[in-house]
Structure formats: structure tokens, C-alpha cells
C-alpha positions in Angstrom: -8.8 31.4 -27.9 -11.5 31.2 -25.9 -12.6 27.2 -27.3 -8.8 26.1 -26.2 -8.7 28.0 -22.7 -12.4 25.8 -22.4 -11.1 23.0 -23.2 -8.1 23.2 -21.2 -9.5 23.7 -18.5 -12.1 20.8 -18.9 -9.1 18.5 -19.4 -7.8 19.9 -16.3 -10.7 19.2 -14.4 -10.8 15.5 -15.8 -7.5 14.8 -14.6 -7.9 15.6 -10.9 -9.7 12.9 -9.9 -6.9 10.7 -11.6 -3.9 12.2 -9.9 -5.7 11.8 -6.5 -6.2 8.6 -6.8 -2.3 7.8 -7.4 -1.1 8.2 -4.3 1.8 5.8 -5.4 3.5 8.8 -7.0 4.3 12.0 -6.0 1.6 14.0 -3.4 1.4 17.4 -2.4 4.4 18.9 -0.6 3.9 18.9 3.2 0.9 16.3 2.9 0.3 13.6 5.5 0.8 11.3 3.4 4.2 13.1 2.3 5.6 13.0 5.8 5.2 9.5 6.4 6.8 8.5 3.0 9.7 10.5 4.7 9.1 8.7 8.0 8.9 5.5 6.4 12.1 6.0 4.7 14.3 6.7 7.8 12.4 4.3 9.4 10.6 5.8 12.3 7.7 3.4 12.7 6.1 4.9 15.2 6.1 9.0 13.9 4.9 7.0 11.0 1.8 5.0 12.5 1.2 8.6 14.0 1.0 10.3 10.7 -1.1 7.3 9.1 -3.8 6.7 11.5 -4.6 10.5 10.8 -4.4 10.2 7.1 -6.7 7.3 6.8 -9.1 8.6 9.2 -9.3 11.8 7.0 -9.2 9.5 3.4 -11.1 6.2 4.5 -11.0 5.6 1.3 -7.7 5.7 0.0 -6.2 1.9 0.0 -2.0 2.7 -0.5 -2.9 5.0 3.1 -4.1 2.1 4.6 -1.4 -0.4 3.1 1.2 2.1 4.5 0.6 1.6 7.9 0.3 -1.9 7.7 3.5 -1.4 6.3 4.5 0.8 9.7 2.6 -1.5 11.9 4.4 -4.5 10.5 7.6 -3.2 11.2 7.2 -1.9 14.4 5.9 -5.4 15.0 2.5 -4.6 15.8 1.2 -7.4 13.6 -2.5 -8.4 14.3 -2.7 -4.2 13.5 -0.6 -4.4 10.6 -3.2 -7.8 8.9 -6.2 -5.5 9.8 -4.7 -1.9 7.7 -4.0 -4.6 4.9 -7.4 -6.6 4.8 -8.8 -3.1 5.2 -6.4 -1.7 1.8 -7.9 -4.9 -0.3 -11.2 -4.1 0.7 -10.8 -1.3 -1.1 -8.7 -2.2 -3.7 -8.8 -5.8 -4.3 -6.1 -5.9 -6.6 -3.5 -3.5 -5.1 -0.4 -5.3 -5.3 1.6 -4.0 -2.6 -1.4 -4.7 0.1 -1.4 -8.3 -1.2 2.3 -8.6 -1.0 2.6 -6.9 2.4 -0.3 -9.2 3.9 1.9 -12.0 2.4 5.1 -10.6 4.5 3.1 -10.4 7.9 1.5 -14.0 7.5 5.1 -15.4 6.7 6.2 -13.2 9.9 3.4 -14.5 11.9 3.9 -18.9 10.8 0.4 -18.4 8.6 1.9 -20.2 5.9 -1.1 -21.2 4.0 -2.3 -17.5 4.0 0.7 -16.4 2.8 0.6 -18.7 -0.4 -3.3 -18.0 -1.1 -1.3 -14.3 -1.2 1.0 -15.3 -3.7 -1.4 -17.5 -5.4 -3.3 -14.4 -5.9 -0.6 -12.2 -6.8 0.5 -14.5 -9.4 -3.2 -14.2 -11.2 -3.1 -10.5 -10.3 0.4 -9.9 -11.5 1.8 -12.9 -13.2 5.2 -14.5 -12.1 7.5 -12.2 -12.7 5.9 -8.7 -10.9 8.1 -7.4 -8.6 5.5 -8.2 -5.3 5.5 -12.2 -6.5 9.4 -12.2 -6.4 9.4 -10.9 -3.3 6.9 -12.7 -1.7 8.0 -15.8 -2.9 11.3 -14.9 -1.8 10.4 -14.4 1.4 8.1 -17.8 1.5 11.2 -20.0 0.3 13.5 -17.9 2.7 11.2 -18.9 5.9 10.8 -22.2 4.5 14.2 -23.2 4.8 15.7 -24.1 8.3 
């Protein structure tokens, strides 16, 4: 009994750092992080740059913080902000997919067009084709392409 409580609890201990580091999925109840999720959702940009900026200042480290308020930033418009939280997110992640795609968004909202397709470009070696953040990158290219 003794071996398997041991065990257990050495598994347990290996998993922590693993669930901390997917912040994509579910985080503790009442977290920063957790409230701006909410904030995001109903859309309150601002409450949610607010609850951000103090989440990455706590976790510098944590790239899906930082690609969330880019994510706020770019939809409150606050765009040269919004490029900096990304480049920021793929400095520490250089393969994070939303960050890439979200970059991509603000540099088609901003006329960057050739940084927006060195985005895709690398989304499509990150990804492939058919990954969720290509689609909707491209999308939005070919949208903004058209007149």
C-alpha cells in the first residue's frame, strides 16, 4: 500500500508542471487568467487588458497570457500594443499557433501584408494547410485582398 500511495504521489508531482503549462485548457477557478477568458468572451476589452497586464507581469513567462492581450489589445484597437504582446508570446513560444495567427490578424488590420503572409507561411510549416489558425488567417488575407 505504501509502494502505490509513493508512486501516486510521484506521478502527481510529475504532472504539475504539465497542467501549468496548458493554460489553453481549463485554469483554476477565480484565476487571472480565468476572468479575462470571461472578459474576453463578453467582450470587454478593456477589463480584459486590465486583468492581462497583471497576469503577464506575475507569469512573464507564460506565452497564451501574453497572446491574450494581444488578442484584447487588438480588439480594442490598440494595435502597435497588440504586435508587441504577440512578438513577445513567440518569443517564448515560437510555435504557438494562436500568437502566429493573431500577429497575422493585426498585420492584415494594420496594411502589413507581407508580414501577414511570412505569418501564414509560417503557420503552414508549423501547422500544415488545413490547421484551424491557417484557414483563418488565410481567410482573412484573401478577405482584405479583395476590394
Amino acid at each position: 500500500m505504501l509502494k502505490l500511495l509513493t508512486g501516486f504521489a510521484s506521478l502527481s508531482i510529475a504532472l504539475i508542471p504539465a497542467w501549468g503549462a496548458n493554460l489553453g485548457g481549463p485554469s483554476p477557478a477565480g484565476s487571472d487568467l480565468d476572468k479575462a477568458k470571461t472578459q474576453i468572451e463578453q467582450k470587454d476589452w478593456s477589463a480584459s487588458v486590465a486583468k492581462l497586464e497583471k497576469y503577464v507581469k506575475a507569469n512573464p513567462n507564460d506565452a497564451e497570457g501574453f497572446t491574450l492581450l494581444g488578442y484584447s489589445l487588438r480588439n480594442a484597437k490598440r494595435y502597435p500594443e497588440a504586435i508587441q504582446s504577440y512578438l513577445e508570446a513567440l518569443r517564448l513560444d515560437p510555435q504557438h499557433r494562436g500568437a502566429h495567427e493573431y500577429l497575422g490578424q493585426a498585420y492584415v488590420q494594420t496594411k502589413e501584408w507581407d508580414k501577414a503572409k511570412a505569418l501564414l507561411d509560417s503557420l503552414e510549416k508549423i501547422c500544415g494547410l488545413q490547421c484551424e489558425q491557417y484557414l483563418s488567417l488565410k481567410t482573412a488575407i484573401d478577405k482584405a485582398a479583395k476590394p
